[in-house]
C-alpha positions in Angstrom: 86.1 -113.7 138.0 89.6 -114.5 138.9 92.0 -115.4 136.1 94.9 -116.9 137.4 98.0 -117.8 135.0 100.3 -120.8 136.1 104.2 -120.9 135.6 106.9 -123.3 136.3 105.5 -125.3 138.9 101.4 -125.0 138.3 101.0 -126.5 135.6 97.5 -127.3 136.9 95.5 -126.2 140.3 95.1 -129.5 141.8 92.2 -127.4 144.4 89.9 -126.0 141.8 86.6 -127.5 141.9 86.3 -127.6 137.3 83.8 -127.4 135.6 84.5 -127.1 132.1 87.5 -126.7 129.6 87.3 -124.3 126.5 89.6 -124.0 123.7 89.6 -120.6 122.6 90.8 -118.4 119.5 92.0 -115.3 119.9 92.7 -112.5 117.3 96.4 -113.1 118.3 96.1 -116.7 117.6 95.9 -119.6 120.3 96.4 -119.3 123.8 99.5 -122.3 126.1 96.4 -124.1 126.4 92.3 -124.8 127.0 91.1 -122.5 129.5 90.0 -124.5 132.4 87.2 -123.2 134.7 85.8 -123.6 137.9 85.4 -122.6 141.2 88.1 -122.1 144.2 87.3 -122.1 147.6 83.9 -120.8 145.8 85.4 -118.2 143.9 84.6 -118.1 140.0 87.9 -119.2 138.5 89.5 -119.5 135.2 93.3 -120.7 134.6 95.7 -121.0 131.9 99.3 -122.9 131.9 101.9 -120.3 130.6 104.4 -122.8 129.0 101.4 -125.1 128.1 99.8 -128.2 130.0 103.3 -130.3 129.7 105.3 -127.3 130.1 106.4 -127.3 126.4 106.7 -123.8 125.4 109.6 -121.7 127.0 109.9 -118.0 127.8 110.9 -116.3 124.8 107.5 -118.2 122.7 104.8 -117.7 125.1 102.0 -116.4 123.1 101.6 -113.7 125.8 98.6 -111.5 123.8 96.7 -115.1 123.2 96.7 -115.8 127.1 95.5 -112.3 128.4 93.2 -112.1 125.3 91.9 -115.1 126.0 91.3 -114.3 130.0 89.7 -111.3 129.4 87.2 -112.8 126.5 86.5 -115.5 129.0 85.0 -112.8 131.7 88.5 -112.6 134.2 88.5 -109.4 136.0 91.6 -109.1 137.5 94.6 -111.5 136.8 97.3 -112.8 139.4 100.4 -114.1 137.6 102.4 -117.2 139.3 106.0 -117.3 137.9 109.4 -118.8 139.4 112.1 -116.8 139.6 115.6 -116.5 140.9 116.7 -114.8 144.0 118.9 -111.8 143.8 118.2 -110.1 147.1 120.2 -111.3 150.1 117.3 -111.9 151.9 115.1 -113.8 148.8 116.7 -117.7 149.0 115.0 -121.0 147.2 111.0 -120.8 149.0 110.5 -117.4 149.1 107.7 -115.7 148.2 108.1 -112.5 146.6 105.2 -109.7 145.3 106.7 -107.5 143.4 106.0 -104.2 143.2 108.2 -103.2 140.0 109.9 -104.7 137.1 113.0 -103.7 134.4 112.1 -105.4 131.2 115.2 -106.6 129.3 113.6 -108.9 127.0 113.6 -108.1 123.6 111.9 -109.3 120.0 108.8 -110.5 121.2 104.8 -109.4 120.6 104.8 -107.0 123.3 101.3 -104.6 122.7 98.5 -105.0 121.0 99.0 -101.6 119.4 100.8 -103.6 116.4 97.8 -104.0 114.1 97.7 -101.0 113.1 94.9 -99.1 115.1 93.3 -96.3 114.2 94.8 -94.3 116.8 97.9 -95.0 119.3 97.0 -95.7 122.6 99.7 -95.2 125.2 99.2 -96.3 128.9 100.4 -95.0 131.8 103.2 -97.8 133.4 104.6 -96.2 136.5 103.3 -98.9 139.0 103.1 -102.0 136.5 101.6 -104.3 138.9 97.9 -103.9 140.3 97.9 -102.2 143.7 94.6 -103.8 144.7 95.4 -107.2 143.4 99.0 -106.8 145.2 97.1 -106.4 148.3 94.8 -108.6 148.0 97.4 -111.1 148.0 99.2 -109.9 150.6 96.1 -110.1 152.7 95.5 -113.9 151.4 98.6 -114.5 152.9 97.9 -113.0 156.1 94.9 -115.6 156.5 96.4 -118.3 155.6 99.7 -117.2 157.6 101.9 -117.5 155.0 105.4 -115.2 154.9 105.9 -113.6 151.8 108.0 -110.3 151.3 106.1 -107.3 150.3 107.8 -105.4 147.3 111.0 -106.5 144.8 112.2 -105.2 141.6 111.4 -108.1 139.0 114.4 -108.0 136.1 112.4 -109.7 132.7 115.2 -111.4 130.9 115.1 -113.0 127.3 115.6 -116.6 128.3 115.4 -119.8 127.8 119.0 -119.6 128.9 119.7 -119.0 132.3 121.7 -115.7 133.3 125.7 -115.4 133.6 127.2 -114.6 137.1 128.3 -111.0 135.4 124.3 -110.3 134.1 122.9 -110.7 137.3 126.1 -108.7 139.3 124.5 -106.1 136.4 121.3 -106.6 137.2 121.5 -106.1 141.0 123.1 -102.8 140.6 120.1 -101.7 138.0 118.7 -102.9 141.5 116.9 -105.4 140.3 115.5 -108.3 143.4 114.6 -110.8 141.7 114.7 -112.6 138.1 112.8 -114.4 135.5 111.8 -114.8 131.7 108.2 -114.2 132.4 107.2 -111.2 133.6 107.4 -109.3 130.4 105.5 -108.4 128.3 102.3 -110.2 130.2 102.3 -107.5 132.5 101.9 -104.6 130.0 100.0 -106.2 127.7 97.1 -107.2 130.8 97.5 -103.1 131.6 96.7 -102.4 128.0 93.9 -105.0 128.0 91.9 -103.0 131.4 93.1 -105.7 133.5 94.0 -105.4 137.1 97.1 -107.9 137.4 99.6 -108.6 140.0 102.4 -111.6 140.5 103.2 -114.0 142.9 106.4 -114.8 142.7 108.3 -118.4 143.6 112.0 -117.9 144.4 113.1 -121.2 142.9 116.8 -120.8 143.3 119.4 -118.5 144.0 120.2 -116.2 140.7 123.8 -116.8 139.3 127.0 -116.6 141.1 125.0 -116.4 144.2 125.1 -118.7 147.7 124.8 -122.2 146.0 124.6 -120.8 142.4 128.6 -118.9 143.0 129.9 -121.9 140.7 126.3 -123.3 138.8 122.8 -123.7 139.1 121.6 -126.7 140.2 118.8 -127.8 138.1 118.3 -130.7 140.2 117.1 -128.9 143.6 115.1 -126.7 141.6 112.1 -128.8 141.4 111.9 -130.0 144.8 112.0 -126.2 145.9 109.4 -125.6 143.5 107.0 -128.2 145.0 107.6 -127.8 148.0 106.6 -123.7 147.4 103.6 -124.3 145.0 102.1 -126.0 147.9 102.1 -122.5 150.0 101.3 -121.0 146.6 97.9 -122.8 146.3 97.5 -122.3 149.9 97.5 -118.5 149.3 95.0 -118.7 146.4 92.4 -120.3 148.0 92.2 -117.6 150.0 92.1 -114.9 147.5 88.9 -112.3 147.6 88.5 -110.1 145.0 89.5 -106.8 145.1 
């Protein structure tokens, strides 16, 4: 089953067929929200908002072990991760799509393994690729259906949020050699690897990263949605054409 988790933007998947919601308990407590199932362009399907149905809960308070908990009690065998980031790279303006192959985690303070309650012996995993080679491609290959352009590989920089990043952060961040940024990426991405989950991200380049192009002087909140809705639509376009790996 594919587990798909929404972020900024997909709140909801307006193209899957549902069948049911659950509200589920984890050991980790409660996941952003019911887990709604169905099916997408005939695919088993189950989805979860991130921040929550009404986008309530930011970055920093995600219950990130609830939601991958939560997929993988609910059957999901491999996870693709929608998230909207900024663009860094030259080439990575407001509408790209990005699948990253790597990420820099500077977030810090929040439930990142499920190693915390105390097991009875340490389990470490290996982290070298972080993101799902099969599930990378086969997003890369949904988007070759559906002929939509997305670039192939990017370094995603985590950051603490629910502030945005100063001009001086991201010039840092782009010569750790970061692509792209966002709030989101950790620790969902290490915590679905220590679960046995295959997991990979789509990004949405929602705006350029600070102090870059239009962002030199401030970001401007208010073209940020309409780039998002105008991407999500492509987004949704390359999940219905998702096969599993």
């Amino acid at each position: 089953m594919l587990g798909i988790i929404g972020g900024s933007g997909l709140t909801q998947l307006a193209n899957l067929d549902v069948a049911h919601r659950e509200v589920m308990r984890t050991a980790w407590g409660e996941p952003s929200g019911p887990l709604v199932f169905g099916k997408l362009a005939g695919q088993e399907t189950v989805f979860v908002p991130r921040h929550g149905y009404g986008h309530t809960i930011p970055p920093h308070l995600v219950n990130y072990r609830a939601n991958i908990d939560a997929l993988r009690r609910a059957g999901a065998t491999w996870i693709v991760s929608v998230a909207s980031v900024g663009g860094i790279r030259a080439d990575l303006g407001p509408g790209a799509l990005v699948v990253p192959d790597q990420i820099i985690d500077y977030t810090w303070g929040r439930e990142s393994s499920y190693q915390d309650a105390s097991p009875s012996q340490v389990v470490h995993i290996d982290f070298t690729k972080p993101y799902d080679q099969a599930v990378r491609q086969a997003i890369l290959m949904a988007a070759n259906r559906c002929e939509e352009p997305l670039s192939d590989g990017g370094v995603y920089a985590a950051t603490q949020g629910p502030r945005l990043e100063t001009a001086a952060e991201i010039n840092r961040l782009e010569r750790d050699g970061a692509s792209i940024v966002g709030m989101t990426g950790m620790p969902e991405a290490a915590l679905a690897r220590e679960a046995g989950l295959p997991y990979a991200a789509l990004c949405v380049v929602a705006n350029w990263a600070a102090g870059r192009h239009d962002s030199a002087k401030a970001i401007k909140f208010d073209q940020i949605e309409a780039a998002l809705q105008l991407a999500m639509g492509r987004v949704r376009r390359v999940i219905e054409h998702l096969e599993l790996p």
